[in-house]
Backbone as JSON Lines, residues from 0, in Angstrom:
{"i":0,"aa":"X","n":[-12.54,-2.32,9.72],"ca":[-13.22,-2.6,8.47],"c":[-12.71,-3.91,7.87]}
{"i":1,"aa":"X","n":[-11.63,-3.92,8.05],"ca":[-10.85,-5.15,7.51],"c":[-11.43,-6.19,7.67]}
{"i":2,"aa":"X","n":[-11.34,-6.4,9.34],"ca":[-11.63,-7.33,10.32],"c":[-13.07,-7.65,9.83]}
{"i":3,"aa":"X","n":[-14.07,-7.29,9.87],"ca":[-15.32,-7.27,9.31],"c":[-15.53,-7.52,8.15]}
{"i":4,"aa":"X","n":[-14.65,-7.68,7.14],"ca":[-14.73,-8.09,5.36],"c":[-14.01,-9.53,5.86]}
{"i":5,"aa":"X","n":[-13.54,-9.89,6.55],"ca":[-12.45,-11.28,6.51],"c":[-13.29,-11.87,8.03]}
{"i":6,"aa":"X","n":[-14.3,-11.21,8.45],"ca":[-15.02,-11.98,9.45],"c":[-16.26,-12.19,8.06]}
{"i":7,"aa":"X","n":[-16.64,-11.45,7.74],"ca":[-17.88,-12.08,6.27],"c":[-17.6,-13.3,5.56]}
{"i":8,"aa":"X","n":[-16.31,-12.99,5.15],"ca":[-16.09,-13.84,4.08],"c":[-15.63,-15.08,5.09]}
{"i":9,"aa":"X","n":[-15.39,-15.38,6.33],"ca":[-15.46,-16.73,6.74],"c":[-17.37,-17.24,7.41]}
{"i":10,"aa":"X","n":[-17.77,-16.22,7.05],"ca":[-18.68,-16.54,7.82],"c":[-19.8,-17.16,6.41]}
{"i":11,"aa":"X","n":[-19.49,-16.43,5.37],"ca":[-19.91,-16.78,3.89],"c":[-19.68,-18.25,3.85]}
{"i":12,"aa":"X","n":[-18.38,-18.42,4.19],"ca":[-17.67,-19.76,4.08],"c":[-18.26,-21.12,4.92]}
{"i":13,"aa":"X","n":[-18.37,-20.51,5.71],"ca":[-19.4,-21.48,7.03],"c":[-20.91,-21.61,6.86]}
{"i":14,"aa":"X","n":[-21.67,-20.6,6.06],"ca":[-22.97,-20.84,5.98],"c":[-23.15,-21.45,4.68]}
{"i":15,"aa":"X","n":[-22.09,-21.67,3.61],"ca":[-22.02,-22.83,2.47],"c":[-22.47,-24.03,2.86]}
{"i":16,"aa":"X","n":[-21.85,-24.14,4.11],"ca":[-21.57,-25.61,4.54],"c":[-22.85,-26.2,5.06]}
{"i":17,"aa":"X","n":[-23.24,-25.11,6.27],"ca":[-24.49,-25.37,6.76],"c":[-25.43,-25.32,5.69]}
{"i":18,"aa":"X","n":[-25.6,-25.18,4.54],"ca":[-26.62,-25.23,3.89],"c":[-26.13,-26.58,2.94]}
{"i":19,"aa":"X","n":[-25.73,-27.09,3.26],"ca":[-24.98,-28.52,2.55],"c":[-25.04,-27.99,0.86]}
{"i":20,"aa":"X","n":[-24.55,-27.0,0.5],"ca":[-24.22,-26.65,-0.71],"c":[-22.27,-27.96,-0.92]}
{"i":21,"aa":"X","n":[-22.92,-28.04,-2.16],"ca":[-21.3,-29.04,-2.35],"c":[-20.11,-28.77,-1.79]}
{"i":22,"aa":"X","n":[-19.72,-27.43,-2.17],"ca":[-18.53,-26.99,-1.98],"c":[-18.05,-27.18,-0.66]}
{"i":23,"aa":"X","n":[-17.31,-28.28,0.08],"ca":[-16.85,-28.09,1.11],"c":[-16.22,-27.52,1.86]}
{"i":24,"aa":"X","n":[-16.01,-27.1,2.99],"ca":[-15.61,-25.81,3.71],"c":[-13.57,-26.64,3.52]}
{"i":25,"aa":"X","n":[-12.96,-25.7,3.12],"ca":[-11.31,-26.22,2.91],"c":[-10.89,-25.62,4.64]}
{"i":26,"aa":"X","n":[-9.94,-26.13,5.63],"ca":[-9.77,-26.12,6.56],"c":[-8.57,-25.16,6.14]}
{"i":27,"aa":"X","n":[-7.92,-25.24,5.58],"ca":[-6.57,-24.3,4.94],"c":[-7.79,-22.73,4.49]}
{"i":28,"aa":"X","n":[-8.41,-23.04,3.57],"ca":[-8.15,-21.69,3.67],"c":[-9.19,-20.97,4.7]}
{"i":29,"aa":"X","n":[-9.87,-21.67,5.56],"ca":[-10.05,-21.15,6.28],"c":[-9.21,-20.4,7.75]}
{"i":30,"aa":"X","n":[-7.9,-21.39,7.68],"ca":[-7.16,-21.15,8.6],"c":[-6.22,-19.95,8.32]}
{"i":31,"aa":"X","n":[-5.91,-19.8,6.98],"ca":[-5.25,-18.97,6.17],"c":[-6.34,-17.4,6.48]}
{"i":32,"aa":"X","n":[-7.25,-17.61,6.01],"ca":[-8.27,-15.94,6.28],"c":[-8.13,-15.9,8.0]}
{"i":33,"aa":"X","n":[-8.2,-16.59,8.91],"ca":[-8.2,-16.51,9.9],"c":[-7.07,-15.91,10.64]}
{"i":34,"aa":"X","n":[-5.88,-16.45,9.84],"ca":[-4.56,-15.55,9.75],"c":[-4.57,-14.56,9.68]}
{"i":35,"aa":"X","n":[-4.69,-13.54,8.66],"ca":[-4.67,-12.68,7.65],"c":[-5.56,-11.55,8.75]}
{"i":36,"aa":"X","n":[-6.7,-12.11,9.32],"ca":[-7.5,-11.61,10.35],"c":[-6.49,-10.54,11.52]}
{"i":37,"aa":"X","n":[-6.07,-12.01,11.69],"ca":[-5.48,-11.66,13.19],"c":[-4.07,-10.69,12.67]}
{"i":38,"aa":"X","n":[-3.4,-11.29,11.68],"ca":[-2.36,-10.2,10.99],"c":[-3.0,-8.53,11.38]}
{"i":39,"aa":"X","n":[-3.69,-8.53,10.49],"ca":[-4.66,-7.49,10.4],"c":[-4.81,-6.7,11.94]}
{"i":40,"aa":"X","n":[-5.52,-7.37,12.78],"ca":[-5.94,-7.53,14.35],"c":[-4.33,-6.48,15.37]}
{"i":41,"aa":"X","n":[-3.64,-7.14,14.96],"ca":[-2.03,-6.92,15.16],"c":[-1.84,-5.53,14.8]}
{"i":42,"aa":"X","n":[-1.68,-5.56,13.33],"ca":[-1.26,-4.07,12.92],"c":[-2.15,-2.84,13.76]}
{"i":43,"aa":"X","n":[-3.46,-2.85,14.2],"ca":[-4.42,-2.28,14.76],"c":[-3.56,-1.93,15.65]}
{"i":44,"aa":"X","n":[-3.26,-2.88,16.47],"ca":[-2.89,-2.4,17.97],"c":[-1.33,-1.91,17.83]}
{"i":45,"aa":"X","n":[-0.7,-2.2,17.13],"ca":[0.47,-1.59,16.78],"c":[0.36,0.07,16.26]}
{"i":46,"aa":"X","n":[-0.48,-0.14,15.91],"ca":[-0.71,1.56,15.02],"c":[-1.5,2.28,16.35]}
{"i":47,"aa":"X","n":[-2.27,1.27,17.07],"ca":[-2.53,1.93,17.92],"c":[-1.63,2.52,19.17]}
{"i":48,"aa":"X","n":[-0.68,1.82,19.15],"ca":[0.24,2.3,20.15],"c":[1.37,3.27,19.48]}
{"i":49,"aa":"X","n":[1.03,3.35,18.17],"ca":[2.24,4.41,17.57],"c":[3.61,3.96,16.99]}
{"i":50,"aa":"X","n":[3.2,2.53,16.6],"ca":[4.38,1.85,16.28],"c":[4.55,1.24,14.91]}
{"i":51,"aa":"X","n":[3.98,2.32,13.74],"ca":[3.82,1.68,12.32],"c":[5.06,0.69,12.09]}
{"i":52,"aa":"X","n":[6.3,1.06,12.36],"ca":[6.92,0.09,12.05],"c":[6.77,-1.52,12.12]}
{"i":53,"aa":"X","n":[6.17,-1.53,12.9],"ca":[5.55,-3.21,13.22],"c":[4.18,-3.4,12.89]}
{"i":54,"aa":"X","n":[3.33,-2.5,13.12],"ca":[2.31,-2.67,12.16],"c":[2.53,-2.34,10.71]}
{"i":55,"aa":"X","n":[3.13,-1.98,10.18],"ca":[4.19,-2.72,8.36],"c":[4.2,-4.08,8.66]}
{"i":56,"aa":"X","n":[4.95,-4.34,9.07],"ca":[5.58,-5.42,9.58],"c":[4.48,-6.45,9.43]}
{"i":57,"aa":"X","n":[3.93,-6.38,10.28],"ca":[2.42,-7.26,10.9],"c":[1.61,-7.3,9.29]}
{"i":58,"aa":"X","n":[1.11,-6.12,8.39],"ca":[0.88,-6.31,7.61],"c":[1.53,-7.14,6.2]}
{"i":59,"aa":"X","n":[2.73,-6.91,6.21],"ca":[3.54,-7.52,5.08],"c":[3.59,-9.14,5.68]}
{"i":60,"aa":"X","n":[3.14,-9.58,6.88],"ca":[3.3,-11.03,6.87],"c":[2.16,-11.44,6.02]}
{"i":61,"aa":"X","n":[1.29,-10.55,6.05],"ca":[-0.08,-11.4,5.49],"c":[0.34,-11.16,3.89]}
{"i":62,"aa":"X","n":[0.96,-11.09,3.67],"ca":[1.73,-11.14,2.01],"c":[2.2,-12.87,1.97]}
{"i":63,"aa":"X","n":[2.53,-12.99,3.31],"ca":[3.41,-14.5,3.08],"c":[2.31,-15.71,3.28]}
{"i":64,"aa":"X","n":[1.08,-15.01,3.91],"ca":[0.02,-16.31,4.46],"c":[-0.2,-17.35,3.29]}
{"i":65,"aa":"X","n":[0.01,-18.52,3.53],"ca":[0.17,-19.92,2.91],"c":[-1.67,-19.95,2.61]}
{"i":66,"aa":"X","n":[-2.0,-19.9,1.44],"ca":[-3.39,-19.94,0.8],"c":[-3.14,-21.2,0.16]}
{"i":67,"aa":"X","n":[-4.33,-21.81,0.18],"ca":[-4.54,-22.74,-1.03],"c":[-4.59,-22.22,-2.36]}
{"i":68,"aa":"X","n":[-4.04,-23.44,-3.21],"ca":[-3.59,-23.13,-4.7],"c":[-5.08,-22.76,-5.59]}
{"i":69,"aa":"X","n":[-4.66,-21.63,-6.01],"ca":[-5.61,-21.63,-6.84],"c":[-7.24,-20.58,-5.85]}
{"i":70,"aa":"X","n":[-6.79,-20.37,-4.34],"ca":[-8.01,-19.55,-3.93],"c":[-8.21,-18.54,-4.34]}
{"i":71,"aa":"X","n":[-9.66,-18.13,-4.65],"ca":[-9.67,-16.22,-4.66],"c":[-9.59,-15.4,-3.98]}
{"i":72,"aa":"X","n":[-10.1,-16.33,-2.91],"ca":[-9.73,-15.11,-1.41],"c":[-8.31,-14.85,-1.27]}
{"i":73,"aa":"X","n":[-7.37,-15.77,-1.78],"ca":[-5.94,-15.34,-1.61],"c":[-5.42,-13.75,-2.61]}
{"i":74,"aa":"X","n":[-6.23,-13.77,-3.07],"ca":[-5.76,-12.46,-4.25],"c":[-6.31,-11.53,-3.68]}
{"i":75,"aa":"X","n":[-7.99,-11.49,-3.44],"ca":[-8.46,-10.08,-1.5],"c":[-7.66,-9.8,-1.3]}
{"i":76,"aa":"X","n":[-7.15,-10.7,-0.03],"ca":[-6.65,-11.11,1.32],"c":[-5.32,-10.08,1.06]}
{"i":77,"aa":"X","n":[-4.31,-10.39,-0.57],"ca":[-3.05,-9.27,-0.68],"c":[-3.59,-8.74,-1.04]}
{"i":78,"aa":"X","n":[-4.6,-8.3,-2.23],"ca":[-4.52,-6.68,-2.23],"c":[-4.77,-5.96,-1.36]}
{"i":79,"aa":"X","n":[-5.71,-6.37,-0.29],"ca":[-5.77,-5.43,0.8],"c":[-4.99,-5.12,1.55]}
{"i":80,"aa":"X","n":[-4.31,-6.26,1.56],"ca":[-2.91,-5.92,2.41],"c":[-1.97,-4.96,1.92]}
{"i":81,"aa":"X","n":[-1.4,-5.31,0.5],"ca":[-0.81,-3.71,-0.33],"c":[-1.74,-2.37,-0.15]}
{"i":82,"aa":"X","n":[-2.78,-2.48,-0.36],"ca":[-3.55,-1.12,0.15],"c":[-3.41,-0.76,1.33]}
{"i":83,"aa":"X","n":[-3.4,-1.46,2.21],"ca":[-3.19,-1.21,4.1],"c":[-2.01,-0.8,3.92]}
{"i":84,"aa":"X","n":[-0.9,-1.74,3.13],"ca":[0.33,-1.03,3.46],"c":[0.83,0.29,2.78]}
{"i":85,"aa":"X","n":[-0.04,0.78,1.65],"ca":[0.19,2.04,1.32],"c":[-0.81,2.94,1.73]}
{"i":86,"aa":"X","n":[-1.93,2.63,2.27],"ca":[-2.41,3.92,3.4],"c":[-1.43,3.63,4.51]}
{"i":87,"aa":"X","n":[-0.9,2.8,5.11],"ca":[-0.2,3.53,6.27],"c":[1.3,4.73,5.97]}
{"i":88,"aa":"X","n":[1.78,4.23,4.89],"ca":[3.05,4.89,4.44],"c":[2.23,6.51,3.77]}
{"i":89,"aa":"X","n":[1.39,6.15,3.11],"ca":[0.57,7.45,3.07],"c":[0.45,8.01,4.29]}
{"i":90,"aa":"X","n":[-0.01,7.69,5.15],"ca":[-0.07,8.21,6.58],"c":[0.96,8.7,7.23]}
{"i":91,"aa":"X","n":[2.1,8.49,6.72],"ca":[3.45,8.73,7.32],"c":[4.14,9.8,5.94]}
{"i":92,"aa":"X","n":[3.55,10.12,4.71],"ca":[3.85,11.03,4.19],"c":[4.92,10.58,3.37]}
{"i":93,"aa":"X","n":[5.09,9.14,3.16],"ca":[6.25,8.64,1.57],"c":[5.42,7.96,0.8]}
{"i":94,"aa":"X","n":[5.25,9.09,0.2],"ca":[3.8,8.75,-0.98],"c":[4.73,7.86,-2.45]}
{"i":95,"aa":"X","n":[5.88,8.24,-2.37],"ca":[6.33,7.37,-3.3],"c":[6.45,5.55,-2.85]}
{"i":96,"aa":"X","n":[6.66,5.85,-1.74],"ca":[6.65,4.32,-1.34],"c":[5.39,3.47,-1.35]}
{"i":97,"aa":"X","n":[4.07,4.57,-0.91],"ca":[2.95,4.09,-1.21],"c":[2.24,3.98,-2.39]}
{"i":98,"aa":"X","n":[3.03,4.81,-3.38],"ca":[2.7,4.47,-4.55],"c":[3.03,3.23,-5.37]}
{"i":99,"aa":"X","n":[4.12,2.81,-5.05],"ca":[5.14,1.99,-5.57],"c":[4.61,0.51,-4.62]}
{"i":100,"aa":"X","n":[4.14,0.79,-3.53],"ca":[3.25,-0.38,-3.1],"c":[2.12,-0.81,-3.84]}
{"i":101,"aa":"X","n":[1.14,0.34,-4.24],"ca":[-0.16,0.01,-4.65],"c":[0.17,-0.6,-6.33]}
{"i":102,"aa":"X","n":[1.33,-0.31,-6.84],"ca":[1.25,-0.8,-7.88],"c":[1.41,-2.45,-7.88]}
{"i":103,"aa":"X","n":[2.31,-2.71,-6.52],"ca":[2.44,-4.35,-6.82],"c":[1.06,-4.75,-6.43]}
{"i":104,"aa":"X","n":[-0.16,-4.21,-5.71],"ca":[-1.28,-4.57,-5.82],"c":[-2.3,-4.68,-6.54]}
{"i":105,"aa":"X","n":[-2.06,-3.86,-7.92],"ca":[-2.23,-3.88,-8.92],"c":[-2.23,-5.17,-10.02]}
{"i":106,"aa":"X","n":[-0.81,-5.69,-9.38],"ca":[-0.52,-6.76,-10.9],"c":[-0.97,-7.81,-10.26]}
{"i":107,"aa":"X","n":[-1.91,-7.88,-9.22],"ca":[-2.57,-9.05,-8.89],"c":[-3.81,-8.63,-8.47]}
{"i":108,"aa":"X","n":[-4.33,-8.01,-8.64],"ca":[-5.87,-7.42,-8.95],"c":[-5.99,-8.16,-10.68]}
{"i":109,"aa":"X","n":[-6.72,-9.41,-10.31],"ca":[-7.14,-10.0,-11.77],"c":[-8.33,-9.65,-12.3]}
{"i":110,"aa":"X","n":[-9.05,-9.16,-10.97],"ca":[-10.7,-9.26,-11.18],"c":[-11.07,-8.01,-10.5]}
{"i":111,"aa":"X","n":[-12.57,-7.65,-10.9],"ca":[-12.95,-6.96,-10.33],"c":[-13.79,-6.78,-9.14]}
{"i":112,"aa":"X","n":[-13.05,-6.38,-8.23],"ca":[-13.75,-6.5,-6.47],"c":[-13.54,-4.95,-5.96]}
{"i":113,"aa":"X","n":[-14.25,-5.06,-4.78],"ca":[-14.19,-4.23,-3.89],"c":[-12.44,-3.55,-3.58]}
{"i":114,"aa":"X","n":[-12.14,-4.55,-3.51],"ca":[-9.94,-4.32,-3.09],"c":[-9.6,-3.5,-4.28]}
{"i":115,"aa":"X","n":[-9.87,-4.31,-5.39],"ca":[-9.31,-3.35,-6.67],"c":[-9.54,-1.97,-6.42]}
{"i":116,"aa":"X","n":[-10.74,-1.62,-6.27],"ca":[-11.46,-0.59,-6.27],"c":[-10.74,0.38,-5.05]}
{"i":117,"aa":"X","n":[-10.23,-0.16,-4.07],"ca":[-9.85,0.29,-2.54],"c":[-8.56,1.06,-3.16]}
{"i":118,"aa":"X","n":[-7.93,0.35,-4.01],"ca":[-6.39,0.58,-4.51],"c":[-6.32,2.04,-5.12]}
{"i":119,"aa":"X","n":[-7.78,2.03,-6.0],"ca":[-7.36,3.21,-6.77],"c":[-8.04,4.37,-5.81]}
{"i":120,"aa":"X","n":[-8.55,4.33,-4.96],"ca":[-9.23,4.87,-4.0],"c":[-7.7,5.46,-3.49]}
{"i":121,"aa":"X","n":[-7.17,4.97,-2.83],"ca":[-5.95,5.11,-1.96],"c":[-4.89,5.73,-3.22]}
{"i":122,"aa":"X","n":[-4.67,5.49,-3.99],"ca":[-3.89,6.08,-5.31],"c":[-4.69,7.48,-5.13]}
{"i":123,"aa":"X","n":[-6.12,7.82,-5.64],"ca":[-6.48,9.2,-5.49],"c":[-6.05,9.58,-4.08]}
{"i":124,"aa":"X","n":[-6.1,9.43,-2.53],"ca":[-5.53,10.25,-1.87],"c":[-4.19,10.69,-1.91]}
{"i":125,"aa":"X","n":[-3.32,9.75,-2.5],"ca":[-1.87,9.97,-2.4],"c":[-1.5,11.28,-3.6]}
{"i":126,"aa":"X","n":[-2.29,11.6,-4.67],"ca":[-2.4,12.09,-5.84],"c":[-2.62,13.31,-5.44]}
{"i":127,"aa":"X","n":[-3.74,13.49,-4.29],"ca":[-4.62,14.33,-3.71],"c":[-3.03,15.09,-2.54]}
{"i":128,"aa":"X","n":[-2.24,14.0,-1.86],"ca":[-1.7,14.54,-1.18],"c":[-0.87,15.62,-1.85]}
{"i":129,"aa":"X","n":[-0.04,14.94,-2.87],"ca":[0.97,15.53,-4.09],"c":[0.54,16.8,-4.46]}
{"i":130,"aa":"X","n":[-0.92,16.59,-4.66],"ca":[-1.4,17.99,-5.13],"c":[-1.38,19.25,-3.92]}
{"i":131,"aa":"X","n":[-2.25,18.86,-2.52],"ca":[-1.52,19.82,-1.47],"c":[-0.35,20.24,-1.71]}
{"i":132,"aa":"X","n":[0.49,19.43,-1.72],"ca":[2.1,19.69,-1.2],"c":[2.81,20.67,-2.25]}
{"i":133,"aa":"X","n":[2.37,20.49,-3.63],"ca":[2.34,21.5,-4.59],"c":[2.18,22.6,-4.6]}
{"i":134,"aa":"X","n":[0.58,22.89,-4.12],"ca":[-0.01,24.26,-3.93],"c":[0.74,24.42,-2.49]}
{"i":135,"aa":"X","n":[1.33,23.99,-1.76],"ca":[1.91,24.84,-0.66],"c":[2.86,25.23,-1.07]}
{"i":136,"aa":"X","n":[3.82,24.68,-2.05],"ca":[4.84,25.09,-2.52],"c":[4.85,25.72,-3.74]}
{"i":137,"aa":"X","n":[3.7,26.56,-4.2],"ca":[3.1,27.85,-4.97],"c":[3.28,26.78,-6.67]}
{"i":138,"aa":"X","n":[3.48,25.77,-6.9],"ca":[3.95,25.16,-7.94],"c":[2.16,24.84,-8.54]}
{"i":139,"aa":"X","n":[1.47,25.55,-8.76],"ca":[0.37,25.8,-9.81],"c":[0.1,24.35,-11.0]}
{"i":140,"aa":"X","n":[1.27,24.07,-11.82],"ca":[0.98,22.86,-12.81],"c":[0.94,21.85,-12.22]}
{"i":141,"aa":"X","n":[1.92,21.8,-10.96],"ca":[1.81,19.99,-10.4],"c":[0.73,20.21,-9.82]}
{"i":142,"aa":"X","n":[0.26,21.25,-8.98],"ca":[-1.44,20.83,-8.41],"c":[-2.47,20.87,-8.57]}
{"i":143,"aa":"X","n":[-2.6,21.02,-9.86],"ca":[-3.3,21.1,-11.39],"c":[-3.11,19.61,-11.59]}
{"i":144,"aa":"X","n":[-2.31,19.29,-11.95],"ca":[-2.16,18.07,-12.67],"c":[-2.47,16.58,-11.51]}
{"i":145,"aa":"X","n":[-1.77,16.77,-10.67],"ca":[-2.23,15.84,-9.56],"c":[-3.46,15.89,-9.17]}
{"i":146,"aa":"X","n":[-4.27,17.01,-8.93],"ca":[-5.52,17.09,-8.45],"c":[-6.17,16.14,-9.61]}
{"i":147,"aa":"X","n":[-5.86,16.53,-10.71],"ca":[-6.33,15.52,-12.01],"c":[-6.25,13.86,-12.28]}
{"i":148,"aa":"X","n":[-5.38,14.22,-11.65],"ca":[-5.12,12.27,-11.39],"c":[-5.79,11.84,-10.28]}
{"i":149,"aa":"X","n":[-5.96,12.31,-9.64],"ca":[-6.73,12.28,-8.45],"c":[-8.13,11.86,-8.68]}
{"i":150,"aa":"X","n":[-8.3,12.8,-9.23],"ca":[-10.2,13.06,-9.83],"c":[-9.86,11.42,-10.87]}
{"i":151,"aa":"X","n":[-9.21,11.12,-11.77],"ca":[-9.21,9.73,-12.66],"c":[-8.81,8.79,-11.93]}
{"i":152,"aa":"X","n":[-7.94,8.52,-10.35],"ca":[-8.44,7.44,-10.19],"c":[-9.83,7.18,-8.95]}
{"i":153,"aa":"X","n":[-10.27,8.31,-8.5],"ca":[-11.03,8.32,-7.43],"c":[-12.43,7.44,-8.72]}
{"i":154,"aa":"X","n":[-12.63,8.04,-10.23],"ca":[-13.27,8.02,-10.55],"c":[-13.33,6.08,-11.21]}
{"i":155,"aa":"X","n":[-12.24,5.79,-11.64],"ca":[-12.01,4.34,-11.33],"c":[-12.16,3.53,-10.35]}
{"i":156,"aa":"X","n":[-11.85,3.87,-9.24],"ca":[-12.26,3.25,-8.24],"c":[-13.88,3.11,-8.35]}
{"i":157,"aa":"X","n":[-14.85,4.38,-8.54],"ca":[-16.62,3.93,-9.07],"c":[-16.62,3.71,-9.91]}
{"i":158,"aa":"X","n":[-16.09,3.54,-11.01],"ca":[-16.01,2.53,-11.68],"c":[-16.36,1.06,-11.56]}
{"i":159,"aa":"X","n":[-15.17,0.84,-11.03],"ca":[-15.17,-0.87,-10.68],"c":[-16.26,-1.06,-9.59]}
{"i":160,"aa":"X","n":[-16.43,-0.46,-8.28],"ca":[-17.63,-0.57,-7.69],"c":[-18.71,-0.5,-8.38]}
{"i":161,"aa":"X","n":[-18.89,0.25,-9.33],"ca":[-20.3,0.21,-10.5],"c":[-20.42,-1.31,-11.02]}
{"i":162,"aa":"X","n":[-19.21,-1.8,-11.72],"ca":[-18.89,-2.92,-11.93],"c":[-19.08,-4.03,-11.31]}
{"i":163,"aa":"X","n":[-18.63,-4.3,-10.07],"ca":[-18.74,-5.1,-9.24],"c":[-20.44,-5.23,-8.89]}
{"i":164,"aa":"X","n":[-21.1,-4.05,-8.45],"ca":[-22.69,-4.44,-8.13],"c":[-23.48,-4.33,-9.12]}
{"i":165,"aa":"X","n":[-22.76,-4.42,-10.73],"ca":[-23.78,-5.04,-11.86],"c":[-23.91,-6.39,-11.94]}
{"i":166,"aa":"X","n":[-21.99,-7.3,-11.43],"ca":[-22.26,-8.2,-11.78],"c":[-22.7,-8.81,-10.56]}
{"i":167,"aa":"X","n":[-23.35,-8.23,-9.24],"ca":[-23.96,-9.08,-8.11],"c":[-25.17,-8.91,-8.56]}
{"i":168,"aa":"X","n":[-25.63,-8.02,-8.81],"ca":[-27.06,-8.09,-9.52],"c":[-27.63,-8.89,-10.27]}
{"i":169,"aa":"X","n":[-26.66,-9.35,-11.38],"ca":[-26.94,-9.94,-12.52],"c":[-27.01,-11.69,-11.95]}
{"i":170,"aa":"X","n":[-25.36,-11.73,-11.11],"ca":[-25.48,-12.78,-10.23],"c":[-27.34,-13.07,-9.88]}
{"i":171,"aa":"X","n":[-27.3,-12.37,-8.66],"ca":[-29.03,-12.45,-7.83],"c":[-29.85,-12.99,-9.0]}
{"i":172,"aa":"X","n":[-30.39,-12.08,-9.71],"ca":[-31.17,-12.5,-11.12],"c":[-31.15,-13.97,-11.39]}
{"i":173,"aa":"X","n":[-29.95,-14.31,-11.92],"ca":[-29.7,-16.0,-12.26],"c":[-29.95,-17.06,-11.56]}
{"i":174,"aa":"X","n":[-29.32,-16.26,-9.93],"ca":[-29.93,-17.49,-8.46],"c":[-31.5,-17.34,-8.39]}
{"i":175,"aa":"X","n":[-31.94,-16.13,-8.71],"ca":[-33.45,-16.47,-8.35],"c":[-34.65,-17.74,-9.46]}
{"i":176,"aa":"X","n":[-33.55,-17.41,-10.64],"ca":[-34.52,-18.31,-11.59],"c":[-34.63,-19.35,-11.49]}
């Protein structure tokens, strides 16, 4: 999925150009998403062979990928990467660590996108997990209460997706006039 949002958005990037719209195609940050790609590409086959530790790894480089100053794709590009890296630690069952990830993805979620939205998405499963682990352990208020947090951020997350395709809409509208 990744691979396919960071193959769009270069391919967004390339059909600017071909349509001689001003904005010139920047060779950095194209080389930079192209990174971030293959980062991405990496962790796959690492996870695929059973080796989260390096697919962490593989993911937290794309924390370091050298963006141009001032891109938006550079703010994507990490939050998804903090979200990747707290579904995998979710996946491995240290929901505090994945919690404590998604928050630094948080304080750089400026805007509202799809990633934002992914974050609190991934916050409700971890919430969701808490709450299992509760009711297995007969503890009634925490899986009550987690299931509840769960349900508020699953419901944030449509939120911001509500958000996000008002303002593409509204976008469309303006390009058509």
């Amino acid at each position: 999925m990744r691979a396919i949002v960071l193959a769009c958005l270069l391919s967004l990037l390339a059909g600017c150009a071909e349509q001689g719209e001003e904005r010139r195609i920047d060779e950095h940050l194209m080389a930079a998403l192209g990174q971030a790609r293959a980062l991405h590409h990496l962790a796959d086959v690492h996870l695929a062979e059973g080796d989260t530790a390096r697919a962490e790894d593989a993911v937290e480089r794309i924390l370091e990928v050298d963006f141009p100053a001032g891109a938006p794709e550079r703010d994507d590009v990490v939050v998804d990467a903090y979200g990747r890296l707290a579904k995998i630690r979710l996946g491995q069952d240290r929901l505090d660590e994945a919690a404590a990830t998604l928050q630094k993805g948080y304080g750089l979620g400026r805007r509202d996108t799809f990633y934002t939205a992914s974050l609190h998405l991934i916050e409700g499963e971890i919430h969701e997990a808490r709450s299992k682990k509760a009711r297995e352990a007969g503890d009634e208020p925490v899986t009550r209460a987690e299931a509840r947090r769960a349900i508020e951020a699953y419901e944030e997350s449509i939120a911001i997706n509500e958000r996000v395709m008002e303002r593409i809409a509204r976008e469309e509208k303006e390009d058509d006039r």
